[in-house]
Structure formats: C-alpha cells, structure tokens
C-alpha positions as CSV (number, residue, x, y, z in Angstrom):
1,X,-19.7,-23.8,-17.4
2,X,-17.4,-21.8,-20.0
3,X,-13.6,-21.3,-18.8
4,X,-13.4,-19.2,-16.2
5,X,-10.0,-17.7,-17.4
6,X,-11.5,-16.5,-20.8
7,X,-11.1,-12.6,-20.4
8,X,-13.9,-11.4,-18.4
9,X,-15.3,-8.3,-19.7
10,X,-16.6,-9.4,-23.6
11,X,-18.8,-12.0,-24.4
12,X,-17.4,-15.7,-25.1
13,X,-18.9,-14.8,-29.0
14,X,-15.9,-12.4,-29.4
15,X,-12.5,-13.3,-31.3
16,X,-9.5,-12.7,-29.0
17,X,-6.9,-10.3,-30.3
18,X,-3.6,-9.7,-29.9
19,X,-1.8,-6.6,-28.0
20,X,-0.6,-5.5,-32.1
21,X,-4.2,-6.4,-33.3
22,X,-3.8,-9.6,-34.9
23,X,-7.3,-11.6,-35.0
24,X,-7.4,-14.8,-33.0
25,X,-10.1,-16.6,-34.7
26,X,-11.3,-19.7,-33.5
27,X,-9.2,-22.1,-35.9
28,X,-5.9,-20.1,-34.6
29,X,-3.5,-22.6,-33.4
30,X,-3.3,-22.7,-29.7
31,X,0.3,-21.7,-30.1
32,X,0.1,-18.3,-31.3
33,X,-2.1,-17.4,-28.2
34,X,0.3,-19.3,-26.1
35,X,3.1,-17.0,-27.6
36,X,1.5,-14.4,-26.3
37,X,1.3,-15.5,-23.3
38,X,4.6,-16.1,-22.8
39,X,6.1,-13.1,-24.2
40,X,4.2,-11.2,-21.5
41,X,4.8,-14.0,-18.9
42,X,8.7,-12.9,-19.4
43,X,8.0,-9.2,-19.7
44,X,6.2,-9.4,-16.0
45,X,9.2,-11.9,-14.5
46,X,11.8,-9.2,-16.4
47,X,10.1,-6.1,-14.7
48,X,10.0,-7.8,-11.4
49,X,14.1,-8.4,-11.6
50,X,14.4,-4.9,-12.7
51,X,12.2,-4.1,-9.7
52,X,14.2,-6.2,-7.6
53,X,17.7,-4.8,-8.5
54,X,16.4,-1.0,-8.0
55,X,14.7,-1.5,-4.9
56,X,18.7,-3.4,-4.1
57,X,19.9,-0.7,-4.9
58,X,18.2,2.4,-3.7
59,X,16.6,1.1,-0.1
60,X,19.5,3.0,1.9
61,X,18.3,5.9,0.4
62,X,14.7,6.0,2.3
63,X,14.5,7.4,6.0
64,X,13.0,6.8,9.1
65,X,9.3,8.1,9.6
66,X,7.4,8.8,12.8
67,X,6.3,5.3,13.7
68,X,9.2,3.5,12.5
69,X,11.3,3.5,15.6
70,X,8.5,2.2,17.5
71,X,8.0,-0.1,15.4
72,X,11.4,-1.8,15.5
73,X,11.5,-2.1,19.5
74,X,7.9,-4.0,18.8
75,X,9.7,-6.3,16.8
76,X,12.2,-6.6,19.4
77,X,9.4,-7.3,22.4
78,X,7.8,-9.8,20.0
79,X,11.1,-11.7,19.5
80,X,11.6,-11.8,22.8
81,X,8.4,-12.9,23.9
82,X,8.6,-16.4,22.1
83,X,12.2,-16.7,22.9
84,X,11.9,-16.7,26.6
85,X,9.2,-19.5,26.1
86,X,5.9,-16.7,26.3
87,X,7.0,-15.1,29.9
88,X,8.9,-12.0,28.8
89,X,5.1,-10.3,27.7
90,X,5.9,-6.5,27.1
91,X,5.0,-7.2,24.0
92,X,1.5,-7.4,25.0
93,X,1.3,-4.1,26.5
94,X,3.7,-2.3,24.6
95,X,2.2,1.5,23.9
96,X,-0.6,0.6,21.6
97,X,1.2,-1.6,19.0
98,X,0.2,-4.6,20.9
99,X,-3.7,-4.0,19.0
100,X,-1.9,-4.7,15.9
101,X,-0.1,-7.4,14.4
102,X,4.1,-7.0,14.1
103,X,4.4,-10.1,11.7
104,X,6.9,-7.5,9.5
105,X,8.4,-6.0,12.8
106,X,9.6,-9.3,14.0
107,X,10.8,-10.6,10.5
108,X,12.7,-7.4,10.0
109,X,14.0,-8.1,13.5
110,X,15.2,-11.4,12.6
111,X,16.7,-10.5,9.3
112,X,18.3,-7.7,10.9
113,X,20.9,-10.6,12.6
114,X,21.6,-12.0,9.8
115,X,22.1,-9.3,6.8
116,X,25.3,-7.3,7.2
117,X,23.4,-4.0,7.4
118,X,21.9,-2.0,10.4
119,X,18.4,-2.3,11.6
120,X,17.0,0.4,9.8
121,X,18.4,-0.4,6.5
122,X,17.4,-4.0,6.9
123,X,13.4,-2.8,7.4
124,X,13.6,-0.5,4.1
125,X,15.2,-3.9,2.4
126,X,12.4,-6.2,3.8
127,X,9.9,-3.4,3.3
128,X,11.0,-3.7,-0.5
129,X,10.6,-7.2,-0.6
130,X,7.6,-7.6,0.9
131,X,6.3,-4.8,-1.5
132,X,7.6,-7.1,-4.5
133,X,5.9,-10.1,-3.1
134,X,2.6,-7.7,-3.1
135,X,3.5,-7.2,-6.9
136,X,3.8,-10.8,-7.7
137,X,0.0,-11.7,-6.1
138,X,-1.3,-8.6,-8.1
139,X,0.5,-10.1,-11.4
140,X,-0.8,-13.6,-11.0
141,X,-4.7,-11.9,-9.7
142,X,-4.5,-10.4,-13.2
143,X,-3.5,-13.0,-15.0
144,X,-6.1,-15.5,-13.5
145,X,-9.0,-13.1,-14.1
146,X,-7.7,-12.0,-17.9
147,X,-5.1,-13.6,-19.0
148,X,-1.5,-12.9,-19.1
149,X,-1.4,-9.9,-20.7
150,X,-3.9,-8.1,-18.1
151,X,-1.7,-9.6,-15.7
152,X,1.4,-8.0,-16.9
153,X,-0.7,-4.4,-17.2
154,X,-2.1,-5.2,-13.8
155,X,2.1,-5.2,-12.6
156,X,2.7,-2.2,-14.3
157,X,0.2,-0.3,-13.2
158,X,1.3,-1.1,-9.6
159,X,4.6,-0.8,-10.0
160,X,4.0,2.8,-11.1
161,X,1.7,3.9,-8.3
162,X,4.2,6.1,-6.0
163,X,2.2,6.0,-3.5
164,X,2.2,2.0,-3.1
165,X,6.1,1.8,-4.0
166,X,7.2,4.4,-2.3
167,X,5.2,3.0,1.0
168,X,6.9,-0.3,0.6
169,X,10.0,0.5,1.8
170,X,9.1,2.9,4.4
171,X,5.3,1.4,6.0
172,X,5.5,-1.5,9.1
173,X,1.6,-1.6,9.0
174,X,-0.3,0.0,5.9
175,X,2.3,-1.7,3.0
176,X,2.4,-5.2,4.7
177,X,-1.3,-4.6,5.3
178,X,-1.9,-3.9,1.6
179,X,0.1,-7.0,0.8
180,X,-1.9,-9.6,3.0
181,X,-5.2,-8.4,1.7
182,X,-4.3,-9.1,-2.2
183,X,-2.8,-12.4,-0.6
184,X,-6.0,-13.4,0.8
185,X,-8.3,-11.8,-2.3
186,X,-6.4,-14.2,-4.5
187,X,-7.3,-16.9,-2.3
188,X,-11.1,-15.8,-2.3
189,X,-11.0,-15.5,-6.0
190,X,-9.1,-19.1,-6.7
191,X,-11.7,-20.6,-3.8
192,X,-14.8,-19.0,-5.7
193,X,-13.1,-20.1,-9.5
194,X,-13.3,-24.0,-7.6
195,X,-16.7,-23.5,-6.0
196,X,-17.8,-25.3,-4.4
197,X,-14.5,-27.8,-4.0
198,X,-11.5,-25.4,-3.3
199,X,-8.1,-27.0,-3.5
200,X,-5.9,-27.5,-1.2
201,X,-3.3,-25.0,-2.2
202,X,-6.1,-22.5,-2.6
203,X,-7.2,-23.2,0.8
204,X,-3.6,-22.6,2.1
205,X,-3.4,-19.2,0.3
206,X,-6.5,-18.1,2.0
207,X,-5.6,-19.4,5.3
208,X,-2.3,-17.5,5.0
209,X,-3.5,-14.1,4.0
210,X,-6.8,-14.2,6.3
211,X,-3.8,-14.8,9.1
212,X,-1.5,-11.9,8.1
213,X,-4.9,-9.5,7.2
214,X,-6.0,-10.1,10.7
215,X,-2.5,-10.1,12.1
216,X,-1.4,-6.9,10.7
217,X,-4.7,-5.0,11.1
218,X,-7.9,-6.4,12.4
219,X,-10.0,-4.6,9.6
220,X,-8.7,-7.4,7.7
221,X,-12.0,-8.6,8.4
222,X,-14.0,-6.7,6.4
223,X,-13.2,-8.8,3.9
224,X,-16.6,-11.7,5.0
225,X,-18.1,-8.4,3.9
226,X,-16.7,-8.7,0.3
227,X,-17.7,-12.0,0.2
228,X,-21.2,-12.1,0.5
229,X,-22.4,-10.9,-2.7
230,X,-20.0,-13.3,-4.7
231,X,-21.2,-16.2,-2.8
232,X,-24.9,-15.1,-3.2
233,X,-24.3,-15.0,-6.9
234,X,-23.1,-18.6,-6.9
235,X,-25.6,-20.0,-4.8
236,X,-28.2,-18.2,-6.7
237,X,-27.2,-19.7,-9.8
238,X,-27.8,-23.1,-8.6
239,X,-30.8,-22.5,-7.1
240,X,-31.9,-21.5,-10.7
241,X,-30.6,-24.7,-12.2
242,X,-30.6,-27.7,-9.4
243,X,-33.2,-26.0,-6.5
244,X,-33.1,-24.6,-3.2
245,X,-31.9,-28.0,-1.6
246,X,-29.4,-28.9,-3.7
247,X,-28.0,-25.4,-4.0
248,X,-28.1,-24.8,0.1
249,X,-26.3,-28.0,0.2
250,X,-23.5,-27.5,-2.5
251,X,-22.8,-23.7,-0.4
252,X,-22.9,-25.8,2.8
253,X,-20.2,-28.0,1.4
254,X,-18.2,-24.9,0.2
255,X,-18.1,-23.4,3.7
256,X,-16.7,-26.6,4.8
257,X,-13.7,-27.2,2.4
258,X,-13.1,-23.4,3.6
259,X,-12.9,-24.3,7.3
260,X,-9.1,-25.7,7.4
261,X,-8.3,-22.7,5.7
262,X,-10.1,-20.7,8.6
263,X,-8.1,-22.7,11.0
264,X,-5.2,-21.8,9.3
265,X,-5.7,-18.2,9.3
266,X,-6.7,-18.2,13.4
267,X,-3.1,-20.1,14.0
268,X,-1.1,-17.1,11.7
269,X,-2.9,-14.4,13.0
270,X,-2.2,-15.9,16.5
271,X,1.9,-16.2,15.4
272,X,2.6,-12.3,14.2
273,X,-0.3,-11.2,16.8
274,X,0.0,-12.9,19.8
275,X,-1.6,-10.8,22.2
276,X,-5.2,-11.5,19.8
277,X,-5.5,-15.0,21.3
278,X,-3.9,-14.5,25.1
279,X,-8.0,-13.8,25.6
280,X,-10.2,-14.6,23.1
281,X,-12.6,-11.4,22.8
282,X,-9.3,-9.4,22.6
283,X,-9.8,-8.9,18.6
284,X,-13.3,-7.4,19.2
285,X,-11.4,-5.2,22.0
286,X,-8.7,-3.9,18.8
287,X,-12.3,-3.7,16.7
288,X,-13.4,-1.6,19.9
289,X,-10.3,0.3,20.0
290,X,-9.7,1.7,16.4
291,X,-14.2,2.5,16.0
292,X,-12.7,5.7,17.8
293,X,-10.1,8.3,17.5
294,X,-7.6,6.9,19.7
295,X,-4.9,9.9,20.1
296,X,-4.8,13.2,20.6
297,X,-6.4,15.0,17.4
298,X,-3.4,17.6,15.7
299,X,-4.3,19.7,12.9
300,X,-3.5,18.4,9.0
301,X,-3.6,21.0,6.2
302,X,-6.9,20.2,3.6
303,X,-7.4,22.3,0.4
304,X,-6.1,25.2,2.1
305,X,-6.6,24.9,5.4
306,X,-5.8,23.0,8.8
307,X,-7.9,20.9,10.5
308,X,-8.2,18.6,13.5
309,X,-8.0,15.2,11.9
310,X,-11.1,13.9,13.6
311,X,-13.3,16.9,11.5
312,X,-12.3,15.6,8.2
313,X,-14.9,15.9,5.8
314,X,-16.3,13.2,3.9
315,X,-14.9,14.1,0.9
316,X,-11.2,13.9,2.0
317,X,-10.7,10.1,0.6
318,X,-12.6,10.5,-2.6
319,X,-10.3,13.8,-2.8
320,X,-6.4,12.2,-1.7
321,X,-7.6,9.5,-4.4
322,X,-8.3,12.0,-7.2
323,X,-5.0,14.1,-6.5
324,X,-2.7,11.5,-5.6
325,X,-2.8,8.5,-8.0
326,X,-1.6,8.4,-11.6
327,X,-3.9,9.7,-13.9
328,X,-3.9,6.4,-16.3
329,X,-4.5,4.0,-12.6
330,X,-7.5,6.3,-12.1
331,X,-8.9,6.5,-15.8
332,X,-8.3,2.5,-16.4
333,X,-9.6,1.4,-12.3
334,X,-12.3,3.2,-13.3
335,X,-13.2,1.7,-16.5
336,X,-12.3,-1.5,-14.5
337,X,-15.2,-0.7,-11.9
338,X,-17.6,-0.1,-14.5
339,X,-17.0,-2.9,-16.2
340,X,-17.1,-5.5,-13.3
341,X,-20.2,-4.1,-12.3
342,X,-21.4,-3.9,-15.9
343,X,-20.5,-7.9,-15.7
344,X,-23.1,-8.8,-13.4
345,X,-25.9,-8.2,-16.3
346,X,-24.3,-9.8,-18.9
347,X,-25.5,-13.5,-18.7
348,X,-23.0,-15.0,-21.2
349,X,-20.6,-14.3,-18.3
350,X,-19.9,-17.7,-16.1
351,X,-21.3,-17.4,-12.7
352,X,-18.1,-17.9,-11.2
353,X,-16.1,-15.1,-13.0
354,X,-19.2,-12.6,-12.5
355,X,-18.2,-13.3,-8.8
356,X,-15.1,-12.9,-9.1
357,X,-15.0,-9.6,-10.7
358,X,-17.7,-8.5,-8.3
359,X,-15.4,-9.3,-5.5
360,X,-12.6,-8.0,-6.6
361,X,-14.9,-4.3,-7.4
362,X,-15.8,-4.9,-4.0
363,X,-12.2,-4.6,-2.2
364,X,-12.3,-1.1,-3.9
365,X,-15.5,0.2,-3.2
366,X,-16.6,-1.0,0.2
367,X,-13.5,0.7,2.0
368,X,-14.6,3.7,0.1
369,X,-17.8,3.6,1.0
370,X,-17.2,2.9,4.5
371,X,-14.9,5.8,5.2
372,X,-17.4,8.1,3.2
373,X,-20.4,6.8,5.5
374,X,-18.5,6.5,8.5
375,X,-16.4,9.7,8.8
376,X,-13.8,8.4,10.8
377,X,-10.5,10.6,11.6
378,X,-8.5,11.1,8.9
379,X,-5.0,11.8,8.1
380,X,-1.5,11.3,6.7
381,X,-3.2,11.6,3.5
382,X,-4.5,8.4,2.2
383,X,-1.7,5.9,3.7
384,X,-4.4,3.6,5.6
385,X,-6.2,2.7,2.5
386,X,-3.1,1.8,0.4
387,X,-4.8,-2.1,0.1
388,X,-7.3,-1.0,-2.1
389,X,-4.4,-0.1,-5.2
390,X,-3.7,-4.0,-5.6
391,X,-7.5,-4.9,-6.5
392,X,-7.5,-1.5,-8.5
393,X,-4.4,-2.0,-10.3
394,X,-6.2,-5.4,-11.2
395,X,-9.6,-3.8,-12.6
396,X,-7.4,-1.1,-14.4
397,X,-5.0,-4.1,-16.2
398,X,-8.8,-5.4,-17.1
399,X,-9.8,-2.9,-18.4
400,X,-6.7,-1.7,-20.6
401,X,-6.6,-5.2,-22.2
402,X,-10.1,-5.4,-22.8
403,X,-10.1,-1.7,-24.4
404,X,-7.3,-2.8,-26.5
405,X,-8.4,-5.7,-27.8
406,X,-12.0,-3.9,-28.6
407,X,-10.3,-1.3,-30.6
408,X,-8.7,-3.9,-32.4
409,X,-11.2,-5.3,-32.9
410,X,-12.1,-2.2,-35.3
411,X,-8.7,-1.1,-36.5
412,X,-5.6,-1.9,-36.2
413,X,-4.3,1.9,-36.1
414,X,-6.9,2.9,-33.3
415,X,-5.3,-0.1,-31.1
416,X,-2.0,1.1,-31.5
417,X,-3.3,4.1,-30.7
418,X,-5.0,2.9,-27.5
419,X,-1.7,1.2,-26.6
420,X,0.1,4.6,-26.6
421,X,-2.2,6.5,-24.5
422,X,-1.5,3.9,-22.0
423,X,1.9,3.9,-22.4
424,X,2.7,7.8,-21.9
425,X,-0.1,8.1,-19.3
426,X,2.4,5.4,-17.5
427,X,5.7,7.5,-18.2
428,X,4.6,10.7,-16.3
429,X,4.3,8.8,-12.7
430,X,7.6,6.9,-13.4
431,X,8.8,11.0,-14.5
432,X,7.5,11.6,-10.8
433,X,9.2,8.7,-9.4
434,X,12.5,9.5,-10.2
435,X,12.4,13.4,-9.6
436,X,10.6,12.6,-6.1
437,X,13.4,10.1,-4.8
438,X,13.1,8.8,-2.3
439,X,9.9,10.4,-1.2
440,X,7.7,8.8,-4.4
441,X,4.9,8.5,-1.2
442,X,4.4,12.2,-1.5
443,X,3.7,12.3,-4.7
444,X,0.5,14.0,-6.4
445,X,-0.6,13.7,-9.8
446,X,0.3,16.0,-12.5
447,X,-2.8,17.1,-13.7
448,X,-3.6,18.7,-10.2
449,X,-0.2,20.2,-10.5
450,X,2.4,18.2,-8.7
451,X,3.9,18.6,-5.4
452,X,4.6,22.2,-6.5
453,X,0.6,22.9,-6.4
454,X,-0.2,20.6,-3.3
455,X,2.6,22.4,-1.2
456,X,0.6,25.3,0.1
457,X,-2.9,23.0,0.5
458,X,-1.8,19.6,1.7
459,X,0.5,17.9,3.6
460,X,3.7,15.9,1.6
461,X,6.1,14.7,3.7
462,X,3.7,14.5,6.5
463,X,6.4,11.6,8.1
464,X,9.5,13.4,7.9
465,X,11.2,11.0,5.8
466,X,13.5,13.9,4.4
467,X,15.3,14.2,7.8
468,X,17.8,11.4,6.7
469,X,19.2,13.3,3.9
470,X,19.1,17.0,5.8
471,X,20.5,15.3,9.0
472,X,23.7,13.4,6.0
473,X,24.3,16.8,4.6
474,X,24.4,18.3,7.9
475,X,26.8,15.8,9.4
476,X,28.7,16.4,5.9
477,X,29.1,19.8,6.3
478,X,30.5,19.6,9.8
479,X,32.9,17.5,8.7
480,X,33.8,19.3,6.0
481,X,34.5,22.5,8.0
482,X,35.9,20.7,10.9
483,X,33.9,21.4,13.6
484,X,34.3,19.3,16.7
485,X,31.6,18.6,19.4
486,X,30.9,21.3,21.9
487,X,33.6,20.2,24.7
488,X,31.3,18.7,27.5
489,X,28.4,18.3,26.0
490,X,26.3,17.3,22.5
491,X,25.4,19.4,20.0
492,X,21.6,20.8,20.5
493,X,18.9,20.2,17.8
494,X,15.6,21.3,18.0
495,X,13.0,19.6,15.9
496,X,10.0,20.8,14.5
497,X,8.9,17.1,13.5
498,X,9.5,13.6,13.8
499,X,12.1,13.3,17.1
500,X,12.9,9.3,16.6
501,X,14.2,9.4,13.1
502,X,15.9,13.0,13.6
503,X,18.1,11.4,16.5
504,X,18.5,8.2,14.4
505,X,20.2,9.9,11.7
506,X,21.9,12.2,13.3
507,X,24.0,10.2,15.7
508,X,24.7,10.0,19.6
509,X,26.9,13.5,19.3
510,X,23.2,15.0,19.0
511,X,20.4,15.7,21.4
512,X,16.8,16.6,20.0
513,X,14.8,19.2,22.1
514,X,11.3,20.8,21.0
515,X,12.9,24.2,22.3
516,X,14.8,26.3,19.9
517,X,15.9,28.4,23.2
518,X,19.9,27.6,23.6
519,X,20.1,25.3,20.4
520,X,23.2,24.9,18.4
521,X,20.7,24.2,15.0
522,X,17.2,23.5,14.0
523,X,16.2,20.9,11.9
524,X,12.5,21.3,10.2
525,X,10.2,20.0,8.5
526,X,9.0,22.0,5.5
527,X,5.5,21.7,6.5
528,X,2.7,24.3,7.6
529,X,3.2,23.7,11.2
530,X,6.9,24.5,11.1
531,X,7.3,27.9,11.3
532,X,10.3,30.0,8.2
533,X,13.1,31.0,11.1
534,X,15.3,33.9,10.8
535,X,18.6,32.6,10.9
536,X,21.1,31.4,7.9
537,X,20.1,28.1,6.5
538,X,22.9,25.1,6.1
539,X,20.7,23.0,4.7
540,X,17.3,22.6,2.0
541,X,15.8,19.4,0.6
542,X,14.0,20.3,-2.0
543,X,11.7,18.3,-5.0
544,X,10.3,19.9,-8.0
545,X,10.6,23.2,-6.1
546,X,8.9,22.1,-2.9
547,X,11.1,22.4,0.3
548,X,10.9,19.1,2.0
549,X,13.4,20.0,5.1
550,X,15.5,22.7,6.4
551,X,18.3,22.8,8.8
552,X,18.8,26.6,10.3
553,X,22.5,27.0,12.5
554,X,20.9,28.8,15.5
555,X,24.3,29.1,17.5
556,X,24.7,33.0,19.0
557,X,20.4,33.6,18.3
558,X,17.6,33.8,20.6
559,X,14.9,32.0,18.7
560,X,12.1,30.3,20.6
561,X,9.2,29.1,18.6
562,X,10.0,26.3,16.3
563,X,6.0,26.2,14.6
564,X,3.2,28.2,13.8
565,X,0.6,26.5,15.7
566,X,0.5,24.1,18.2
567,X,1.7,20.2,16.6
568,X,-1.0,18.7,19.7
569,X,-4.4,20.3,20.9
C-alpha cells in the first residue's frame, strides 16, 4: 500500500512541487521537501501565537448573548452536583440544558475561581481557547491528509472564517460542539490510516472527541453515519484482494481495537453530561427531544421577509452558507468536495486515503443534506452547523495546495498567480474581521454586499451581543454628565432584546422591563423586530453603516411599544 500521507488529490506518478514552483523530482534530497515542511510547520505554530495573543487581547471586548447567562448557572449546577458527592441534582432538571452536555459550562466555571477576571470574561477567554484548540486539530487534519503545507492553508482558512472565530468566544454549545467533532474526525481519519490495527493514542483521540461530541450535543452521533462508506471502501478492498472471509475478519478485528475507544467516549460523555447515563435510554430521550421544535416558534427575517422559524424553507442552509462564508472558503471547500469525491475513481489512490477523504467530504455534506431533506426549524442563521467549517476548511487547504502545485506544474508564473488569488481572496474576510469587531459572527460576505446589504433581509446580531458596548457608553455618558440614580429606586430600561446580558452589563443600579411605559431609557436591538422610537438617541453601535444597537432616553415620554411585531407567537 503507497503512503497514505502523499498528497491525496494527484496520482502517485506526479512530481511534488514546491509553494514557489520548484520541481521535486524523484532524486530531490529528502531535505529540500523537509524544508518545506518546516518552514510551514513554523508559519502554522507562528499564526497560532499571533492567534493566541489577539484573542488575549480582545476577549473583554465580546458580550453576553441570549443563552449565555443560562449557560453559566448550568455550569454552576453541574459543579455542584459532583461536589456534593451526586445528591445536589438540579443540574439534571435544570430548564432544558440538562439534554445537553455543559463540559465548557463547568470548565469555564472552574476557571472562573481561579483567573483574576469575572465570570463572563473568563467564558469569552475559555471560549477563545477552546476555539484555538479547534484550530490546532484542523491544522494537524490537514497536514495528515496533504502534507504540511495543506495543513497550514487548512489553519488559515479557519482562522479567517468570521463566523467560526467570532463564535468561539461567544458559543457554550455550537463552538465547543464544532471543536469535539474535528476532535473525533481526526481520530476516525488516524483509526482508518491504521486499519485495521489503530493505535493506542488514536484510539484515545477518538474516545475523547466521541465523549465531548455526544456530551455537548447528542447529534454527535451522526458521525457512525460518516463512517460507513469509508469502512465499506476498506473492507471492499480486501474482499478484492484476500476474500470475503479474510476481509470480514480483518473489519471484525478493526471494530474491536475500536471498542476501548468506545468505552472511553461513554465514560466522557457520562463526565460533561451526566444526566445521559442517570438512565440509560435518556440519550434516545435528547434524540427524542431535539427531532421536534422544542420552543415557542418567533419570527426571523429571510430574503426579505419574517418568518416563524419552524417554516423555514429548505433552501435557508444552502443560502446562510452562500452569503455568509468567505468567498475563497467557499470557492476552495468546493473544489475540495469535488475532488474528494472525484478520489473515489481514481485507483492509483490507496484505499485508505480514498476513505479518508470520503469521510472527511462526508462531515460536510451529510449535515447538509440532512437539514435539506429534513426541514427542521431553523434560525439564528447558520450557528448550529458551525462543525461542518473544520472538515471544510480541511477540503479547501486540499484543494489550494493541490491547485498550486498543478499550476506549477505548468508555469511557474501561473502558480504565483494562483498563490495570489488565494491570498487577496483571504485579505477581504480578515478586512471584515476587523471592521466588524467584536461581532465577526455577523458577518456576510462581500460579494453579497456585506452587512450593509443583509441589514434589511436577514438577521445580524440576532444574539444581542452589541448590548455590552451600548450598555459601556451608556454608563459612560452618565458618568460623564453626573447623573445620580433616581433617589429610591433604579433606573428603568426597557429592552427590546436579550434581557440577561442587558442587565449584566448594565449593573444592579438598572432594572430591565419589556414595557417602555414609565422607563427612564430604552435599550434596542437594531433588528426588524425592534421598532425606530421617537425620542433623542444617546447611544448607536454601528458597523459598516449597519446599526447594531440603540439606546433612546425616554424620561418625560409616553412611549409604549418597544417592537413592530410580536418577539413570541
């Protein structure tokens, strides 16, 4: 069987290349390619301190969003339920959270007591970490499937997805989620790479992100479904070359090197989700629980116009996909796609890395496909299918590698060429980036016209995450004027939007109502559902012309409707 780690996409025949276009022929000393390797191994570790000492510096800046608060007395619950020795169980009944997994919730909860910052600040900080760890998986994916320059384009292309960085520091479920599944796909992909004798560690990395996948959401499970064509593929193989027997036999023997690592993944899911194993059908009552809309359905503007999130049409994924990622992720995931699936017929391609690459195509497309067929409620734009960037941003790096090294192949001008396409379709999300912060989740691509376009037709900062920096510059101007408290009693705010982070942020002198009738100020949401008030306006957060949040002073006015529809049906 050829190396598995030869880059995936060309036939063994073909003469490597370097990124500039050198020819690797087969007498090349093993040095130069290493060379290469290394200078991209240090590009990837550089990028991820760079990462690092941004995401140090800028996590303060995120807010709160609607589940967040929620989300940190789970933590809480969880913490206490294994400190009193399993009988404080609130935990296990606590709103709904208790049908997911709060594996981030209680380690934000515990590094909350030890960092010198407040709770809040410490989940944007472990939020960034955790999104970095995701990095790392997607980095060393790459780089196991094409070598270490795909690897490094695999990183980049992550790193400049705004809708997966900017989620990191702000998601409990969907970013952890995201991170756990390109945990576990690396396992799968190392465990097929040693078919049919996984190794130990490989066994461990699947155990651990089949534990957090189930034990942050229990979709996590579709992932036997991404299995089955990869292992069908292997098995098939050997029933070509050894026989039915021999083949059923060596599968058999696979299944059981993977059972520790089964084991493994029942005892983490069991630690960050306790209430799965206090009965043991309770994961097929979560399974139960999320195959229908569980809340009560609100309207969410699409192309133009509201509707209740359960009536989503099937084309709202394929849509968020098109308008919100970077142009370059979608143009080089696609060519990724294609080419993994182009794999499968090309026969000087090992077995095992034809599997791999079909796996890996499937943890994009099946999700896809699902949601298409499915039609389940939809909203918050494209949030709950954040895991499938990691596999995508892992086809794209591929794909770029494998396009540059064909057109260099050909010319050296047309792969320096290629190489600056890729670069300046890569500068105008990290353009985005900065002008969004720190709301890089709402971002939409440029070529459908930005936030600026999207304003009118789809929600942006559909969690409220600008009601941190309206509820600072409130406070700021306050102070600045000198205004003092009402004497006996707070100041009155009513809120069109989030009502957790908006008292959060603003402090215990505040008190949050849904009724602007005797208010001292509002604080809005610029979204469709929050109605334009007559009244002077203290505050606007704005982005690339988009209003984000207002605060109105409302104290001598009569108003009394905050929104322009009803936020609950």
């Amino acid at each position: 069987m050829s190396d598995i780690r030869q880059y995936p996409l060309r036939p063994p025949t073909s003469a490597a290349v370097t990124l500039s276009g050198e020819p690797f022929p087969d007498s090349t000393p093993i040095v130069a390619r290493d060379r290469l390797a290394f200078g991209c191994d240090v590009a990837a570790l550089v990028l991820l301190a760079v990462l690092a000492a941004i995401a140090f510096r800028t996590f303060s800046d995120y807010g709160l969003g609607w589940d967040d608060y929620t989300h940190s007395q789970y933590g809480q619950l969880l913490l206490d339920y294994y400190a009193s020795g399993f009988s404080d169980r609130r935990a296990l009944s606590f709103v709904n959270l208790y049908m997911y997994g709060g594996g981030f919730d209680m380690l934000a909860a515990l590094v909350a007591k030890v960092l010198p910052y407040d709770l809040f600040a410490t989940r944007r900080l472990v939020g960034a970490a955790v999104g970095l760890v995701g990095m790392i998986v997607v980095w060393r994916l790459g780089r196991r499937l094409g070598g270490a320059a795909a690897g490094l384009l695999a990183l980049i292309l992550l790193a400049t997805a705004p809708l997966y960085y900017g989620h990191m520091f702000i998601n409990a479920k969907d970013a952890p989620f995201a991170v756990a599944m390109v945990l576990l796909l690396y396992g799968l992909v190392r465990a097929l790479q040693d078919y049919p004798r996984p190794g130990v560690w490989t066994i461990v990395i699947f155990g651990i992100g089949l534990g957090l996948s189930l034990g942050t959401r229990i979709m996590g499970g579709m992932t036997a479904f991404y299995m089955m064509l990869p292992t069908a593929i292997m098995v098939a193989h050997d029933m070509k070359a050894q026989g039915l027997r021999p083949a059923a036999a060596t599968c058999g023997l696979f299944v059981l090197r993977m059972i520790p690592g089964l084991l493994l993944g029942y005892a983490v899911m069991a630690l960050v989700w306790p209430w799965s194993v206090v009965e043991p059908l309770n994961p097929v009552r979560a399974i139960e629980y999320f195959s229908h809309f569980f809340e009560k359905p609100w309207k969410e503007m699409f192309a133009g116009q509201p509707v209740l999130v359960p009536n989503m049409p099937r084309s709202y994924l394929p849509t968020y996909l098109a308008l919100k990622l970077p142009e370059i992720l979608l143009l080089l995931g696609s060519a990724g796609l294609i080419g993994a699936v182009a794999a499968q017929f090309n026969r000087q391609i090992a077995p095992a890395q034809r599997a791999c690459l079909l796996l890996v195509a499937t943890a994009v497309i099946f999700p896809v496909a699902l949601a298409i067929a499915t039609k389940p409620a939809m909203y918050n734009g494209i949030r709950h299918f954040l895991f499938i960037l990691p596999p995508l941003c892992v086809l794209g790096g591929l794909a770029g590698i494998f396009i540059l090294r064909w057109l260099a192949e050909r010319a050296r001008l047309a792969a320096l060429a290629g190489g600056v396409v890729i670069l300046s379709g890569l500068v105008l999300p990290i353009k985005a980036m900065i002008a969004l912060h720190p709301y890089q989740y709402a971002h939409f691509n440029t070529a459908s016209g930005g936030v600026r376009a999207a304003d009118n037709a789809y929600m942006v900062d559909y969690w409220g995450l600008s009601f941190k920096q309206a509820a600072d510059e409130l406070l700021g101007i306050l102070d600045e004027q000198g205004t003092q408290t009402p004497e006996g009693r707070r100041w009155v705010v009513a809120v069109c939007g989030p009502h957790p982070p908006a008292e959060v942020e603003l402090g215990n002198d505040f008190l949050t109502t849904w009724n602007a009738k005797g208010a001292d100020f509002a604080l809005m949401l610029g979204e469709f559902y929050c109605a334009e008030l007559k009244a002077p306006e203290l505050v606007r957060i704005e982005r690339e012309g988009v209003v984000f949040a207002r605060v109105y002073d409302l104290r001598g006015r009569n108003l009394s409707d905050l929104f322009t529809l009803p936020p609950i049906e």
